[in-house]
C-alpha positions as CSV (number, residue, x, y, z in Angstrom):
1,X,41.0,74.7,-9.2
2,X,40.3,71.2,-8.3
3,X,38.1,69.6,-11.4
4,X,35.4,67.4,-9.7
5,X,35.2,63.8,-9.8
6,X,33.6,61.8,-12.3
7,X,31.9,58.9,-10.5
8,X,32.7,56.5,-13.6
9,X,35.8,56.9,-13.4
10,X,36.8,53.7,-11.5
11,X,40.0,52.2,-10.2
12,X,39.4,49.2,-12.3
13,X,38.8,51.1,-15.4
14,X,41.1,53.0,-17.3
15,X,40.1,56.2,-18.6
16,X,39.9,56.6,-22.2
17,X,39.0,59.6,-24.8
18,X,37.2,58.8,-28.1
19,X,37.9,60.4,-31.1
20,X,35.3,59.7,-33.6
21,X,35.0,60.5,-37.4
22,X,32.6,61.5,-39.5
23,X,31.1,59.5,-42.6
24,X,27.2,59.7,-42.8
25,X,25.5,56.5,-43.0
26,X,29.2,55.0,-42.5
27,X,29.2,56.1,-38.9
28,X,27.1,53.2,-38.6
29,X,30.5,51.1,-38.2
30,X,31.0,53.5,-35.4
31,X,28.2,52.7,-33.6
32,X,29.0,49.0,-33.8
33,X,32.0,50.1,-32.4
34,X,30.9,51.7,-29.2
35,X,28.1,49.1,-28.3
36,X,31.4,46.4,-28.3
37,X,33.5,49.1,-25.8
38,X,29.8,49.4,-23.9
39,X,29.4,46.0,-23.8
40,X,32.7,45.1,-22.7
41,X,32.7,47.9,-20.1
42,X,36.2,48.0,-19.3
43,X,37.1,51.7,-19.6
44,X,35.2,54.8,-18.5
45,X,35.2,57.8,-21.1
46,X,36.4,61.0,-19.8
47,X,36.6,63.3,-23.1
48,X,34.6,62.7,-26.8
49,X,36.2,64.6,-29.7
50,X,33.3,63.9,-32.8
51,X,32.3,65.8,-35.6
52,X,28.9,65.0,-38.1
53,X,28.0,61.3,-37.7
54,X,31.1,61.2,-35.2
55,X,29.4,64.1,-33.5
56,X,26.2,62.3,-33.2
57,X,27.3,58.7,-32.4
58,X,29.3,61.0,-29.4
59,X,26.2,63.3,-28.2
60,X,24.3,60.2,-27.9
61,X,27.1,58.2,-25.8
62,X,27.7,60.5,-23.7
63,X,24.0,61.1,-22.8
64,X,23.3,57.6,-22.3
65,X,26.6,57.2,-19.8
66,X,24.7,60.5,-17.8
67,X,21.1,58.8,-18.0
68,X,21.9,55.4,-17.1
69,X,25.4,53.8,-17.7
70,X,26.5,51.6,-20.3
71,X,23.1,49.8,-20.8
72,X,21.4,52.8,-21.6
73,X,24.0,54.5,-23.9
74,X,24.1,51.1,-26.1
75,X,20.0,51.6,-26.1
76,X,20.4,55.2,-27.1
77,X,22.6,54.6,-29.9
78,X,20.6,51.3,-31.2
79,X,17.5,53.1,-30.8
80,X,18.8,56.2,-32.9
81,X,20.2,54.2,-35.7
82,X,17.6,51.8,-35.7
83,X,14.9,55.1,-36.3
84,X,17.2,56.6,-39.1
85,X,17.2,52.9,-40.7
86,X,13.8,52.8,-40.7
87,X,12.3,56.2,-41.8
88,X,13.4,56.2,-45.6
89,X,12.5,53.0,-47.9
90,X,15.9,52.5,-49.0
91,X,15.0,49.2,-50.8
92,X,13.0,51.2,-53.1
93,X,15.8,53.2,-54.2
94,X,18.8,51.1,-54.1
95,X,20.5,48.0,-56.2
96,X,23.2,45.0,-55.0
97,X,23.7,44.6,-51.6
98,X,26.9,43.9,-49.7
99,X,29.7,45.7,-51.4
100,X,27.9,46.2,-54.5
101,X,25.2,48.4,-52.7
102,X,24.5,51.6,-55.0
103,X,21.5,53.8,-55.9
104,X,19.1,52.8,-58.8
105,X,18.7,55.2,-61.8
106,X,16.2,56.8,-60.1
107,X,17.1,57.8,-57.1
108,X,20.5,59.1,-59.1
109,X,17.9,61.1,-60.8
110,X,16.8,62.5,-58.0
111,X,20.5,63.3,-56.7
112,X,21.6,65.2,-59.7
113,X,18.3,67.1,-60.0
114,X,19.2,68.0,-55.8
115,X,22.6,69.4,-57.3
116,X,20.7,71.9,-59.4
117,X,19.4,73.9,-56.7
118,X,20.2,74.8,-52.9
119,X,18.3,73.1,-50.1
120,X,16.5,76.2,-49.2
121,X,14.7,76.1,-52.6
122,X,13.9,72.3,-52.2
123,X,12.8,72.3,-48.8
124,X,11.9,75.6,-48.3
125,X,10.4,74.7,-45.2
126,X,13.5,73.8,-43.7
127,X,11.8,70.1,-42.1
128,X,14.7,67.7,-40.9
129,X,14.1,64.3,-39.4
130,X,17.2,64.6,-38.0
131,X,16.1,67.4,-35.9
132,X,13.3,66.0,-35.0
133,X,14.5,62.7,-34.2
134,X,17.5,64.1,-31.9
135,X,15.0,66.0,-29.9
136,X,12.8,63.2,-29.3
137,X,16.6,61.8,-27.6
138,X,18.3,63.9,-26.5
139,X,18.1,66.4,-22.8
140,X,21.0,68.5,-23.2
141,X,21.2,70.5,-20.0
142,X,22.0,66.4,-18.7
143,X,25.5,66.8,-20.5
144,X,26.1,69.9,-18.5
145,X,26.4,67.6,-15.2
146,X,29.4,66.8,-13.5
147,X,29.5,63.6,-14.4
148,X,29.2,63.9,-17.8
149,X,32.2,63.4,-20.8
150,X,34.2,66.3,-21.9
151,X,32.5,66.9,-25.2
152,X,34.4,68.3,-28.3
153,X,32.2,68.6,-31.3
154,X,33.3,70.7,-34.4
155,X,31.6,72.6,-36.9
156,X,32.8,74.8,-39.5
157,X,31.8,79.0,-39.5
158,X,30.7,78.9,-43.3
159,X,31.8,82.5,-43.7
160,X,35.5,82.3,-42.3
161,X,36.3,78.4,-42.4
162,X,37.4,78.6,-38.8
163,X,36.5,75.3,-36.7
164,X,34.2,76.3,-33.8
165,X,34.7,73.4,-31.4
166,X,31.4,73.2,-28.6
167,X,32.0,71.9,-25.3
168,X,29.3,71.0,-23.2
169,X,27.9,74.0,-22.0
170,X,27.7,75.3,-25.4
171,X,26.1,72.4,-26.6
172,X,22.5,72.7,-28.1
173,X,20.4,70.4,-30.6
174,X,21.6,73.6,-33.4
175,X,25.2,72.5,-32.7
176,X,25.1,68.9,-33.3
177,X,23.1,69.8,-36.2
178,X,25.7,71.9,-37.3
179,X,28.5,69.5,-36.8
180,X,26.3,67.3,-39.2
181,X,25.3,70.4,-42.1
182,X,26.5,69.4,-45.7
183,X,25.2,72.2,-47.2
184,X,24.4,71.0,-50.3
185,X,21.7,68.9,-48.7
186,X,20.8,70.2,-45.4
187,X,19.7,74.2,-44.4
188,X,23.2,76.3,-43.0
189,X,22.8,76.0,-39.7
190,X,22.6,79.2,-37.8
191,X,23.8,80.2,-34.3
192,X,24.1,83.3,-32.3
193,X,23.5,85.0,-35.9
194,X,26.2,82.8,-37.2
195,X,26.2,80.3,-40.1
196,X,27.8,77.1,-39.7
197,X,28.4,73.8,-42.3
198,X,29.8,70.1,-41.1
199,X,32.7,70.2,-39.2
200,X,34.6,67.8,-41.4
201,X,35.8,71.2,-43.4
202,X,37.7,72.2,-40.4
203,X,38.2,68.9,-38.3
204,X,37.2,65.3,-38.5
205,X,37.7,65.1,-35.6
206,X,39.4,67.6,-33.3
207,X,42.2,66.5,-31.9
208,X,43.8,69.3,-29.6
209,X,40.3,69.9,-27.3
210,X,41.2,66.1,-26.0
211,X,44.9,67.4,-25.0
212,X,43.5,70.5,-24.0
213,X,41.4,69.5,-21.2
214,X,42.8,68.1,-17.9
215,X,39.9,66.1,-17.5
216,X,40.0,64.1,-20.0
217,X,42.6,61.1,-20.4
218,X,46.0,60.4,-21.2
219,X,44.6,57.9,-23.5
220,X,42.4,58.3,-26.5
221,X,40.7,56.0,-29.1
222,X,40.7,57.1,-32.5
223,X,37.8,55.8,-34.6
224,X,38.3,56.0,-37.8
225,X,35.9,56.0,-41.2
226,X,37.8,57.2,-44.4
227,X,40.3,55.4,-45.9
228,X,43.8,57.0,-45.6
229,X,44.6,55.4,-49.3
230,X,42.7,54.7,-52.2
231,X,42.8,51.7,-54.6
232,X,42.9,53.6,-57.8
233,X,42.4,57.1,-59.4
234,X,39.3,58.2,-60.5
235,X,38.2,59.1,-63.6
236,X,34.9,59.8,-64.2
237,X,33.0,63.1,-63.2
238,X,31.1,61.6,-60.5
239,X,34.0,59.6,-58.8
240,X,36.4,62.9,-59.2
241,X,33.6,64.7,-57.2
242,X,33.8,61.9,-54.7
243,X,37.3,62.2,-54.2
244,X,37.1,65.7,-54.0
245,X,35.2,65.4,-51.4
246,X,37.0,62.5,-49.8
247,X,40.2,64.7,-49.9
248,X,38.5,68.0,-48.4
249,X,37.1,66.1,-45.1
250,X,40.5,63.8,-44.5
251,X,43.2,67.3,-45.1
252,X,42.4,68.8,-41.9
253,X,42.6,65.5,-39.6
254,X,45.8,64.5,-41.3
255,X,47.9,68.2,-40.7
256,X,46.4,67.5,-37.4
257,X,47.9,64.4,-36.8
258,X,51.2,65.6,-38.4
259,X,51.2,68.8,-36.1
260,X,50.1,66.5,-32.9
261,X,53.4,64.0,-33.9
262,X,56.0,66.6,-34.7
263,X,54.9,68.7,-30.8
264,X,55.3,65.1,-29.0
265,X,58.5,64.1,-30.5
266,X,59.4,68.0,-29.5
267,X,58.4,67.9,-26.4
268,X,59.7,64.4,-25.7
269,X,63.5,65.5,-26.3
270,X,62.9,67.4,-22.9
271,X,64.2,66.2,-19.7
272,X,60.8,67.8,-18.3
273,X,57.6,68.0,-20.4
274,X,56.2,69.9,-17.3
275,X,52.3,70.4,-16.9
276,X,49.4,72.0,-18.9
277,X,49.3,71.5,-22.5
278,X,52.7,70.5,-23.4
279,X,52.7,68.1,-20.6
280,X,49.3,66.4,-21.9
281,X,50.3,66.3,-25.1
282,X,53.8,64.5,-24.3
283,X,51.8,62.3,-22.0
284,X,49.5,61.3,-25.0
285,X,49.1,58.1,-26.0
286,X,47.4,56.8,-29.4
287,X,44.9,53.8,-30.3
288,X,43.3,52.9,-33.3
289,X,40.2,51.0,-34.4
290,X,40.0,52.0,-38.3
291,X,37.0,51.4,-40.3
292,X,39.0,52.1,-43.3
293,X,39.5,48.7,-44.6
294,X,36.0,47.5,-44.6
295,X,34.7,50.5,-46.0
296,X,36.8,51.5,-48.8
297,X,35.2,48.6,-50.7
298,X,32.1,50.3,-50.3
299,X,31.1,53.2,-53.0
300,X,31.4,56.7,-51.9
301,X,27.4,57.0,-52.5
302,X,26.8,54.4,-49.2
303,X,27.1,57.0,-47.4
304,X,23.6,58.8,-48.0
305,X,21.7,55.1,-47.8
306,X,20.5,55.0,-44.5
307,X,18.8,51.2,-45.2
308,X,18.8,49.8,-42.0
309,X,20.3,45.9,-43.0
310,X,23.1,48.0,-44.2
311,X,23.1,49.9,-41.1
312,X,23.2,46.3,-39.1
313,X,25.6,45.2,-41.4
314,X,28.2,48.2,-41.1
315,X,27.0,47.9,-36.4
316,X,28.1,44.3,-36.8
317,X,31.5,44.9,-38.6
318,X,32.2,47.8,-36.1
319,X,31.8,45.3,-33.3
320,X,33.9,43.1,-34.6
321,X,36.5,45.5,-35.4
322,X,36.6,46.8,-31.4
323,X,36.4,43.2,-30.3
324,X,39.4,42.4,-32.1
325,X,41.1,45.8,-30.3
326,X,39.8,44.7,-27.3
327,X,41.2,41.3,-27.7
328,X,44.5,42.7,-28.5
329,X,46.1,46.8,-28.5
330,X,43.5,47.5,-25.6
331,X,45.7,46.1,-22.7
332,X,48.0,49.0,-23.7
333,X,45.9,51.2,-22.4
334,X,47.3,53.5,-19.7
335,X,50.6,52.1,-20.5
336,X,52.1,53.1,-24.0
337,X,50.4,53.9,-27.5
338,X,49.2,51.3,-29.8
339,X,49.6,53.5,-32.7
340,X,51.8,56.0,-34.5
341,X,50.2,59.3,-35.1
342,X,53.1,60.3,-38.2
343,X,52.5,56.5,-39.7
344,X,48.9,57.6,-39.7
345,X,49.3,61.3,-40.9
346,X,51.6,59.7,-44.1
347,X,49.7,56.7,-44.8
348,X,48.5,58.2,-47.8
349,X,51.7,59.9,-49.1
């Protein structure tokens, strides 16, 4: 079976997956990161692997590329995270700015009074801007085209734990939704009768769909939001809750990472990787633009303050972040890896 062409996929661009992470209002960085690539238009995507914010910042890309090209994916993404900024006022409920951004008493009121019951209770309703907002955005029988990136995005099956990965024919506003669904704040999302949380439970992101895939590239870009290693230990309930947390979305991506390194060095002792999978994956080569640095200075809590300067300020660091890939690892690209998947999977050890 021949795969058909995808018309952005030009001679003079490299093809180039994207792996992005999720991180709430953190995936902000991510978007900063994408409008640079956009911008600089000087590799086509073939595959997105995103789960929650990463899922979003993906969905959006790819629908953009389909609508209009570049332009139109950097006006999709600014226009998205320029609505979210805008529809809470943040400045009402938060202190410091910069790295000392954090919630005022009240609006940690508010977030320990949310812990004390389940979303269904406080919103019985069920209303979510997001939902409304991605629909106003998003036409998704246009990622079904042709032309349009392999798309990966993960969720979680709340009953089993399994990752459920959608492509693009499976793809539906619920799913993205899905990939998004903390469930302490948002409704479980249900599809086809089945309940499904945030897909950094299972996958943040998925990894193996990319390999998978023989339309998507030998080369893929992982974009990355949690930091692999912490300062300090925490000691106070809230921060150990953090953590917690930290530890739960970041476990599946690393044993990823770890399984992905130990197959390629496998497969690379053969005289012959031969095709399919095995071939792919000893094909595979690695890049990194990690948001790490700049973000473990932030607190954990950043994440839920959707304030649009902060938003701007976490775009503009993104940029520069992909800039300074550009500048540099990105003329690897098609040629060897600028990475190491084990020193990533045992950063933190």
């Amino acid at each position: 079976m021949r795969w058909p062409t995808l018309p952005f996929l030009t001679p003079h661009r490299p093809a180039l997956n994207l792996a992005l992470q999720g991180g709430g209002a953190h995936g902000a960085f991510t978007w900063g990161v994408l409008d640079a690539l956009l911008e600089a238009d000087r590799f086509a995507i073939a595959g997105i692997s995103g789960t929650s914010a990463g899922a979003i910042n993906g969905v959006l890309l790819a629908h953009g590329l389909v609508q209009g090209g570049p332009a139109a994916a950097r006006a999709a993404l600014s226009d998205f995270w320029s609505a979210i900024g805008s529809r809470v006022p943040f400045e009402w409920l938060t202190v410091g700015e910069d790295d000392a951004l954090a919630f005022n008493p009240l609006a940690r009121l508010m977030l320990q009074w949310s812990q004390l019951f389940a979303p269904h209770e406080l919103n019985p309703l069920g209303r979510d801007p997001l939902r409304e907002l991605l629909a106003e955005q998003l036409d998704f029988t246009a990622l079904c085209r042709a032309d349009a990136p392999k798309l990966a995005i993960a969720a979680t099956h709340a009953n089993s734990g399994r990752l459920k990965v959608f492509d693009n024919a499976a793809l539906s506003l619920d799913a993205v939704l899905a990939s998004a669904c903390l469930p302490t704040l948002h409704h479980t999302v249900e599809i086809a009768g089945e309940p499904y949380w945030d897909g950094g439970y299972s996958a943040n992101p998925a990894l193996l769909p990319l390999l998978a895939d023989a339309r998507c590239a030998a080369d893929t870009l992982l974009v990355l939001l949690a930091p692999r290693q912490h300062a300090r230990t925490p000691r106070q309930r809230a921060e150990i809750a953090e953590r917690a947390m930290d530890i739960a979305f970041q476990a599946p991506f690393l044993r990823e990472l770890d399984l992905l390194a130990t197959l390629q060095a496998d497969v690379g002792t053969r005289w012959w990787p031969g095709g399919g999978v095995a071939g792919r994956i000893a094909r595979a080569r690695w890049h990194l633009v990690d948001g790490g640095p700049v973000l473990a200075a932030l607190r954990g809590e950043t994440r839920l303050i959707a304030h649009l300067p902060f938003l701007e300020r976490l775009r503009d660091a993104g940029r520069a972040a992909a800039q300074a890939w550009l500048a540099g690892p990105a003329r690897h690209v098609g040629h060897r890896s600028s990475t190491e998947l084990r020193a990533l999977a045992g950063a933190n050890a």
